[in-house]
C-alpha positions as CSV (number, residue, x, y, z in Angstrom):
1,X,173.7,159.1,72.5
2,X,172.6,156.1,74.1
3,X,171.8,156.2,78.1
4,X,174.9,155.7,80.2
5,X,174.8,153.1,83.4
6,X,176.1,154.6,86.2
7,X,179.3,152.9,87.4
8,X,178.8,151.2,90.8
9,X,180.5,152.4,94.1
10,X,182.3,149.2,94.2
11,X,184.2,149.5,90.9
12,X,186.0,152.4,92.7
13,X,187.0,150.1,95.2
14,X,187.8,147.0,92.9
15,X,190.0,149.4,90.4
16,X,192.5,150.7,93.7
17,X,192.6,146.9,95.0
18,X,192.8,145.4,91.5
19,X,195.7,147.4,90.7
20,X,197.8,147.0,93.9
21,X,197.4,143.1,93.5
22,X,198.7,143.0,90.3
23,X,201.6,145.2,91.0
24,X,202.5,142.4,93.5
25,X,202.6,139.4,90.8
26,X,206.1,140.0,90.0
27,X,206.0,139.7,85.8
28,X,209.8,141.5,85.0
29,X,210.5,141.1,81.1
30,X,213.8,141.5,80.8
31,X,213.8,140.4,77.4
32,X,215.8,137.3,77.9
33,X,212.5,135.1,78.1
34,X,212.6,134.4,81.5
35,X,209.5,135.9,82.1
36,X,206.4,134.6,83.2
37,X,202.9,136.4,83.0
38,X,201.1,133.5,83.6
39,X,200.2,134.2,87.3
40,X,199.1,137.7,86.1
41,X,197.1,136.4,83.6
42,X,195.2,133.9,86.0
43,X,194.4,136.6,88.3
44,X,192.5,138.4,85.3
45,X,190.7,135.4,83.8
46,X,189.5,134.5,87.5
47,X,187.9,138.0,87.4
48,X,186.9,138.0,84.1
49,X,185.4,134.5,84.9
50,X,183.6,136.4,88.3
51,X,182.0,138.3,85.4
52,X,180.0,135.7,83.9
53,X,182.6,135.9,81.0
54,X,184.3,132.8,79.5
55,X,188.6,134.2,78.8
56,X,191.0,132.0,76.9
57,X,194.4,131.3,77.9
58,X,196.4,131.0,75.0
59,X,200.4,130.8,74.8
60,X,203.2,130.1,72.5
61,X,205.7,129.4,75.5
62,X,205.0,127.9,78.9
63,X,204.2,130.7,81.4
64,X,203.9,133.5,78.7
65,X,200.1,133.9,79.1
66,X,197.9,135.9,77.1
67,X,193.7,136.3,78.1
68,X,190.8,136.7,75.4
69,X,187.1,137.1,76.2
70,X,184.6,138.8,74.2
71,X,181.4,140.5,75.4
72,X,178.5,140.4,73.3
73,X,177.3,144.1,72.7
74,X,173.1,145.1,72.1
75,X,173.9,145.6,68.3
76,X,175.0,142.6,66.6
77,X,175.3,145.0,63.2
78,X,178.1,147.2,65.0
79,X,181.8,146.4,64.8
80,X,183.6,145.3,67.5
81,X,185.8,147.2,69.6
82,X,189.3,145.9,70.9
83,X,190.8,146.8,74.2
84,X,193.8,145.6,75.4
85,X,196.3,145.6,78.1
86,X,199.8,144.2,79.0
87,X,200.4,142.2,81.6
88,X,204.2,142.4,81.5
89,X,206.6,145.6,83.2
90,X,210.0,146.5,82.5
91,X,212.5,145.4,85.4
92,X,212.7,147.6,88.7
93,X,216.0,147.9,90.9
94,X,214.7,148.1,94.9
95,X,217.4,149.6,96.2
96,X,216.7,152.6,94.0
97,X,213.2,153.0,94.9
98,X,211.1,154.5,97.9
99,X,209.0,151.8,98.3
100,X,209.6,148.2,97.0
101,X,208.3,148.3,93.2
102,X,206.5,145.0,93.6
103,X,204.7,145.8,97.1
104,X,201.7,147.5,96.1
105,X,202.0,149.8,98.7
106,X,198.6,152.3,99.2
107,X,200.1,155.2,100.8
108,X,198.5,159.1,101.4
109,X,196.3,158.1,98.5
110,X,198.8,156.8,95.8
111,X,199.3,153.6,94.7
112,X,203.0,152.3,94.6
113,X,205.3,150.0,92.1
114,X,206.3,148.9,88.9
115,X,202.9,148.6,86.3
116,X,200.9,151.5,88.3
117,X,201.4,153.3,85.1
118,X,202.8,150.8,82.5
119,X,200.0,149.1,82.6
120,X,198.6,147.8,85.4
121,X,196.2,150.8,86.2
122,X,194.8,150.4,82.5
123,X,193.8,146.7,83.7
124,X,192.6,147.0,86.7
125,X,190.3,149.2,85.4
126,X,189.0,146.8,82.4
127,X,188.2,144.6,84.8
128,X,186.7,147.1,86.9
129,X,184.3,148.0,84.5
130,X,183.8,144.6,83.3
131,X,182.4,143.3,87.1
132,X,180.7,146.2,87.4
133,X,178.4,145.9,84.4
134,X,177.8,142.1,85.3
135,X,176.2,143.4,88.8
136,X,174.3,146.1,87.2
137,X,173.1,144.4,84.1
138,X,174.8,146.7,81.6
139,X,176.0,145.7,77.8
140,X,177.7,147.8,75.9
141,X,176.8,148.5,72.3
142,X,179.3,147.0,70.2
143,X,180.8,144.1,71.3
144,X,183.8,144.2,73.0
145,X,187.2,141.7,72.9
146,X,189.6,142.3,75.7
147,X,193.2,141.6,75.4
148,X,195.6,141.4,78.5
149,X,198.6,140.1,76.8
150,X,202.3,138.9,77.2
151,X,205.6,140.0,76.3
152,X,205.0,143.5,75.2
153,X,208.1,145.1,76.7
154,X,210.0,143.2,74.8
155,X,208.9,141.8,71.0
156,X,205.5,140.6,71.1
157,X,206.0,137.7,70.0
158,X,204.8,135.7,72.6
159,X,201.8,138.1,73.2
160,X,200.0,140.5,71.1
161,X,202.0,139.1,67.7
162,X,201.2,135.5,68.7
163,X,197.6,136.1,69.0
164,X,197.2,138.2,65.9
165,X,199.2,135.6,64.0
166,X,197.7,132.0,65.5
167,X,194.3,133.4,66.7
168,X,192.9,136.3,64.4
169,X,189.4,134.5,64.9
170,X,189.1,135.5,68.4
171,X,189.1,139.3,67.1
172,X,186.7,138.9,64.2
173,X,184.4,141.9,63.9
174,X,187.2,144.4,65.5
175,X,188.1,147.3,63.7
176,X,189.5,149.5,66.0
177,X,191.7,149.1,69.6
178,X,192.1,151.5,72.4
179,X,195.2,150.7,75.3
180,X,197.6,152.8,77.0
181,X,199.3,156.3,76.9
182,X,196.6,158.2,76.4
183,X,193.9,160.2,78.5
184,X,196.2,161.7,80.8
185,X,196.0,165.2,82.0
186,X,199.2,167.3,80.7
187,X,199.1,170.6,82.4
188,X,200.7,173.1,79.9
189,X,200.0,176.2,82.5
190,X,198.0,177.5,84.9
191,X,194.4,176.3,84.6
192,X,195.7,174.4,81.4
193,X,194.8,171.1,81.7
194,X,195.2,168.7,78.3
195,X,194.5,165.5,77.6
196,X,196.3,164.0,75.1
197,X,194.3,161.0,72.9
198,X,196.9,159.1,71.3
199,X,196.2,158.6,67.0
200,X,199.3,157.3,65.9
201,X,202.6,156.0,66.6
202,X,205.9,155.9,64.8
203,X,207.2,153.0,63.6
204,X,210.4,150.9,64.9
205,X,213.0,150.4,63.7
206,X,216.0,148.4,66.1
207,X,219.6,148.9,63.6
208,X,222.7,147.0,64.3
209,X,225.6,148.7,63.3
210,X,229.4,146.7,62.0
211,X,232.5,148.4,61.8
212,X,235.5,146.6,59.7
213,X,238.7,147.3,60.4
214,X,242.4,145.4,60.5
215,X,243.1,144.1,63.9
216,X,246.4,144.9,65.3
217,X,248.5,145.9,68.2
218,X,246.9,148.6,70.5
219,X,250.6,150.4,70.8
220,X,251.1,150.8,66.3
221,X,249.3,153.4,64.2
222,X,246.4,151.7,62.6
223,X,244.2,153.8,59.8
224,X,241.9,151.4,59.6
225,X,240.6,150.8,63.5
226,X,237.4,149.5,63.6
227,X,236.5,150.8,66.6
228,X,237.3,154.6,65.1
229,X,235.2,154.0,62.7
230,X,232.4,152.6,64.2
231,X,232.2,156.0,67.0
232,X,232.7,158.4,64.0
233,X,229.3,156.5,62.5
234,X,227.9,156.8,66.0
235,X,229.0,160.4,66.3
236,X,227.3,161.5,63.1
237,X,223.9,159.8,63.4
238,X,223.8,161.2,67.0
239,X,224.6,164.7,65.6
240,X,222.3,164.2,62.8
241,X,219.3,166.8,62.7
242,X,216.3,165.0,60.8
243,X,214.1,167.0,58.7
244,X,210.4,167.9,59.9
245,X,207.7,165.4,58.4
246,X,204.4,166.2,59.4
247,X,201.7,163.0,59.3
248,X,198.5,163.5,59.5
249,X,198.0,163.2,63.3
250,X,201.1,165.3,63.6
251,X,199.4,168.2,62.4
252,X,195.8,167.5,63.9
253,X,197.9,168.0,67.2
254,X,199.9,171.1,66.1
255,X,196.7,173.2,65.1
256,X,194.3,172.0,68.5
257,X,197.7,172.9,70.5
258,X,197.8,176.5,68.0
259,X,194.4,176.7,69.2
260,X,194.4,176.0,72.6
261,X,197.5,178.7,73.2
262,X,195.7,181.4,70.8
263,X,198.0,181.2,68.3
264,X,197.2,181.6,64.5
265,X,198.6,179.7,62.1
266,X,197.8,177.3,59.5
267,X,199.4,174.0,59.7
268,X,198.3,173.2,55.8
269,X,200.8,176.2,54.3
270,X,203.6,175.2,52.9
271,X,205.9,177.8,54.8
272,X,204.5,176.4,57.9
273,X,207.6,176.3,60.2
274,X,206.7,173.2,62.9
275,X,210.1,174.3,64.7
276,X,208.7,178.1,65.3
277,X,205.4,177.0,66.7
278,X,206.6,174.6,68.9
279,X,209.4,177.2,70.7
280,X,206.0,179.1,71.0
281,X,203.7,176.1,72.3
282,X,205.9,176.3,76.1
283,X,205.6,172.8,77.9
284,X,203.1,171.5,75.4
285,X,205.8,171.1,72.9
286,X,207.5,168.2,74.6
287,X,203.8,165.9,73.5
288,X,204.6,166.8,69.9
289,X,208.4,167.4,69.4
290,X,209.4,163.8,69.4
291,X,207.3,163.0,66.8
292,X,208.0,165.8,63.8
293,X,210.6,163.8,62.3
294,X,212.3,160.6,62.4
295,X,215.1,159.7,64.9
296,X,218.0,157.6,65.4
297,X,219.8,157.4,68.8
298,X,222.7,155.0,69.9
299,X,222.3,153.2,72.6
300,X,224.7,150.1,73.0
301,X,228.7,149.4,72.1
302,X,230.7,146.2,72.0
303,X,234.2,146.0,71.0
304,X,237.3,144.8,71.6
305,X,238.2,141.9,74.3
306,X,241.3,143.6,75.3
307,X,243.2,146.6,76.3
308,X,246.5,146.5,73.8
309,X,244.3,144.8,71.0
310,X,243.0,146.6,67.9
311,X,239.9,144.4,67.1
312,X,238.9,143.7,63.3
313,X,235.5,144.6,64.0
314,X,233.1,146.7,66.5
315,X,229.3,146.7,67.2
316,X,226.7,149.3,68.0
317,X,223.0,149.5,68.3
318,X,220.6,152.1,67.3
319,X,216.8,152.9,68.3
320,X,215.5,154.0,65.1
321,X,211.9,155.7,64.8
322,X,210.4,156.3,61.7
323,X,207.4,158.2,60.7
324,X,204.7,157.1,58.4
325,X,205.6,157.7,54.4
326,X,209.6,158.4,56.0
327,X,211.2,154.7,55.5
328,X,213.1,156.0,52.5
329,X,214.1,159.0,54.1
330,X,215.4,156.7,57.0
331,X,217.5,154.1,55.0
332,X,219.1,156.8,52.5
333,X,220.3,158.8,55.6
334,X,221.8,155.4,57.4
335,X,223.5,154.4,54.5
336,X,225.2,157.8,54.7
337,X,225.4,158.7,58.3
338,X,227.4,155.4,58.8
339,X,229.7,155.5,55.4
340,X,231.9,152.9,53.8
341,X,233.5,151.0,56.2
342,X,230.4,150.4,58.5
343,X,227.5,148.2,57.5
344,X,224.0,148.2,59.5
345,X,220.9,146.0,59.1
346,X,218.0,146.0,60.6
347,X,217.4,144.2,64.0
348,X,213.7,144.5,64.5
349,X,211.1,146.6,62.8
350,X,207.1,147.8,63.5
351,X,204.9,149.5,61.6
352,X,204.1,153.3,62.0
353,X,200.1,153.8,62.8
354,X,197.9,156.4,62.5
355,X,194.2,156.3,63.6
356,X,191.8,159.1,62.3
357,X,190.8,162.2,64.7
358,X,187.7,163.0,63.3
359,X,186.1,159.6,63.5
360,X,183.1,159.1,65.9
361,X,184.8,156.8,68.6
362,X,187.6,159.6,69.0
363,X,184.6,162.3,69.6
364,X,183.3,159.3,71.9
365,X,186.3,159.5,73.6
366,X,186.7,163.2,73.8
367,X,183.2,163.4,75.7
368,X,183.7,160.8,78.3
369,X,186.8,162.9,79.2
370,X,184.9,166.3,78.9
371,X,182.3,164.3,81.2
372,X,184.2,163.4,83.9
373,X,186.4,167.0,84.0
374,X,184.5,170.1,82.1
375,X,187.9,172.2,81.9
376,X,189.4,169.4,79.8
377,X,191.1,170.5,76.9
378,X,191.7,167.0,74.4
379,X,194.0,167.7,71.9
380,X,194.9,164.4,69.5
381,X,199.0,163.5,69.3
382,X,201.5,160.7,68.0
383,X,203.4,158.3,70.6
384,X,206.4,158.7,70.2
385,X,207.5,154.7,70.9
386,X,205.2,151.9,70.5
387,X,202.7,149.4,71.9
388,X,200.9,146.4,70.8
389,X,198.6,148.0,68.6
390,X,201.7,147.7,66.1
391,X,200.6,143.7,66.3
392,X,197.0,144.0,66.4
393,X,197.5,146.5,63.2
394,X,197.7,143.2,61.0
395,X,194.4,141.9,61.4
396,X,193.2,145.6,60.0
397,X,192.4,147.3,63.8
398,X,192.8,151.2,64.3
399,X,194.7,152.1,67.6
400,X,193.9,154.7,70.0
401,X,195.6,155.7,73.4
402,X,193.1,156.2,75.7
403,X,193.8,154.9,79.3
404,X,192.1,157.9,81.0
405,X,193.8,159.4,84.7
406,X,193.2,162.8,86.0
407,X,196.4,163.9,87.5
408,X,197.6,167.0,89.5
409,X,199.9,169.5,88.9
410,X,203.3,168.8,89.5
411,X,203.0,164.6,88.5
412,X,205.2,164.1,86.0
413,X,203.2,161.0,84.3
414,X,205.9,160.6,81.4
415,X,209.1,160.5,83.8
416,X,207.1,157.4,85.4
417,X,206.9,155.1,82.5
418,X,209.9,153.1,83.1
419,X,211.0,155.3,85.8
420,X,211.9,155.0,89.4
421,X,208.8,155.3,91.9
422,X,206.3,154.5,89.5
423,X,202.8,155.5,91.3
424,X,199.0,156.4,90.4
425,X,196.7,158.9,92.6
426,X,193.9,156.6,94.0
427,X,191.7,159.6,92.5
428,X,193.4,159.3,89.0
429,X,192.5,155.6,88.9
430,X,188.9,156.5,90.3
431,X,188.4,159.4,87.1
432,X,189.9,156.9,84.7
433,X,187.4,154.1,86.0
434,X,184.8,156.2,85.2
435,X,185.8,157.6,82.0
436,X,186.6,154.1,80.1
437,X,183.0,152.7,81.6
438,X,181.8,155.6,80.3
439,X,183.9,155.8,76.8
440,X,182.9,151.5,76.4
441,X,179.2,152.1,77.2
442,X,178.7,154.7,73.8
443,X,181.6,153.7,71.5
């Protein structure tokens, strides 16, 4: 393996500081449009640009900013690697929270708001890494393109979509990404700490749902209600229990958490029971449970525009999740689930990814994590949502989670994606600095 720079002392500084000030850039997607990453993505090109780099910004809409540079690596014969970040969060309610989600508050060693998980850590610490090399002289050995993109709480298509669609030259040479949820520590147990590498991610797949029916008076019997029908559709595909469908990635995880727990089985048998081994995996069955089959849960209803009317039709919405080789599987059981007086089409659809788990830059990975905590135990698994490696999947480019943080027990890093006092240890964001400069230096 190739010698390792040490990080300098004021990368752990810049990471903590970097992340704070980007919390307080205010970039709420609500999904409407009306957001604006532009100031976010300013901040990062001026420190990219403090790096003796040269980052592109590149939009399809006014204010929806997306940055590009590229560093050149030692060996011109390697590919490149991607790694990319979102500059966008999901809206944040103050009143709800502790402390105001766009202050940036450092308080008793935690940093405070919306992004300090989704993504802003991940970021701060690209461009941690990224200044710290340019003071100490460091290239890494492949050359590496970094992303901070738009849009990607919502549908890409103003970020990671619009780059891979108008710009794929600016990512020539990449063959594989790492970004968020991955890297974390998990504790399943006392003195059980895992890290979870995300290698795959099921697909997406947003449903819209149309009940017909007669409209009619709300006080005379009416057989064909349209807004009976439509909750008897919604009723069965939330009862539904999907069959298990292992991928790939699926199983990788289920035999390293097997192992990890002592347990023997043999994930390849074909009267391997997933359901049995997760009852016996204990916490570490919530990383893997969501992502054994496919899934389908309502979410949204509109009907009627009055109280004593019967409308002639009624709407619902679905977040569908599909599993790799289980698009079939998915539309047969729609078309049944919601029967004949309820049509449904697809809203907005993603790919499912999977990225190998015995390839050389997810052993890379696995080390700088064993590097930075010895009692690590990285197991692979599947996301069960998506991120804008979905996009970047078009121009041919494997996706990895890998956004390291050491956490301690009790920190529920899940709960805080989208969540209510989102917040990062200063120590989680000092480990993760050090793992991805790490991680970027041998990939």
């Amino acid at each position: 393996m190739a010698d390792v720079t040490p990080l300098d002392a004021r990368a752990l500084d810049e990471v903590v500081d970097f992340t704070s000030e980007l919390i307080r850039v205010d970039t709420t997607n609500r999904g409407a449009g009306d957001c604006r990453e532009r100031p976010a993505a300013e901040y990062a090109a001026e420190k990219l640009a403090g790096a003796g780099l040269e980052p592109l910004l590149l939009e399809r809409t006014p204010g929806r900013t997306n940055v590009v540079a590229r560093i050149e690596g030692t060996d011109p014969s390697a590919d490149a690697l991607l790694v990319h970040g979102h500059l966008d969060v999901v809206p944040a309610e103050p009143a709800d929270w502790s402390v105001h989600p766009f202050s940036g508050e450092v308080r008793d060693g935690v940093v405070w708001g919306r992004g300090a998980i989704d993504m802003k850590n991940m970021d701060a610490m690209v461009l941690s890494v990224v200044r710290s090399w340019a003071r100490t002289g460091t290239r890494p050995r492949r050359d590496i393109v970094i992303a901070f993109t738009a849009d990607e709480e919502a549908s890409a298509v103003d970020g990671s979509g619009y780059l891979a669609d108008h710009h794929p030259g600016l990512f020539e040479g990449c063959t594989e990404g790492v970004s968020e949820s991955g890297a974390f520590t998990f504790h399943a147990g006392p003195g059980l700490a895992l890290y979870p590498i995300a290698a795959g991610e099921r697909g997406t797949a947003w449903i819209e749902l149309t009940a017909h029916g007669k409209a009619g008076h709300g006080s005379k019997v009416n057989q064909a209600n349209a807004v009976s029908r439509l909750a008897a559709a919604v009723a069965r595909i939330g009862d539904h229990t999907w069959p298990v469908r292992l991928t790939p990635t699926v199983r990788a995880a289920l035999a390293e958490l097997a192992a990890v727990h002592g347990i023997e089985t043999d994930v390849h048998a074909p009267d391997f029971d997933a359901d049995l081994l997760l009852d016996k995996l204990g916490p570490a069955a919530a990383l893997v449970a969501p992502t054994v089959r496919n899934s389908a849960n309502p979410t949204m209803l509109n009907a009627g525009y009055k109280i004593n009317v019967i409308p002639g039709h009624a709407v619902a919405h679905v977040d569908g999740r599909v599993l790799p080789g289980g698009e079939d599987e998915f539309r047969e059981t729609l078309d049944r689930l919601t029967g004949p007086h309820v049509d449904w089409e697809f809203q907005h659809r993603e790919v499912a990814l999977q990225a190998p788990v015995d390839s050389p830059t997810y052993a890379r990975m696995r080390a700088a994590i064993e590097r930075f905590d010895p009692a690590a135990r990285v197991v692979p698994y599947c996301m069960s949502g998506g991120t804008d490696a979905k996009q970047f999947s078009r121009l041919g480019i494997t996706g990895y989670g890998f956004s390291p943080l050491k956490l301690p027990v009790g920190f529920d890093y899940q709960a805080l994606f989208h969540g209510v006092d989102e917040r990062v240890p200063v120590d989680a964001l000092h480990f993760g600095v050090r793992a991805l400069d790490h991680f970027l230096q041998t990939a």
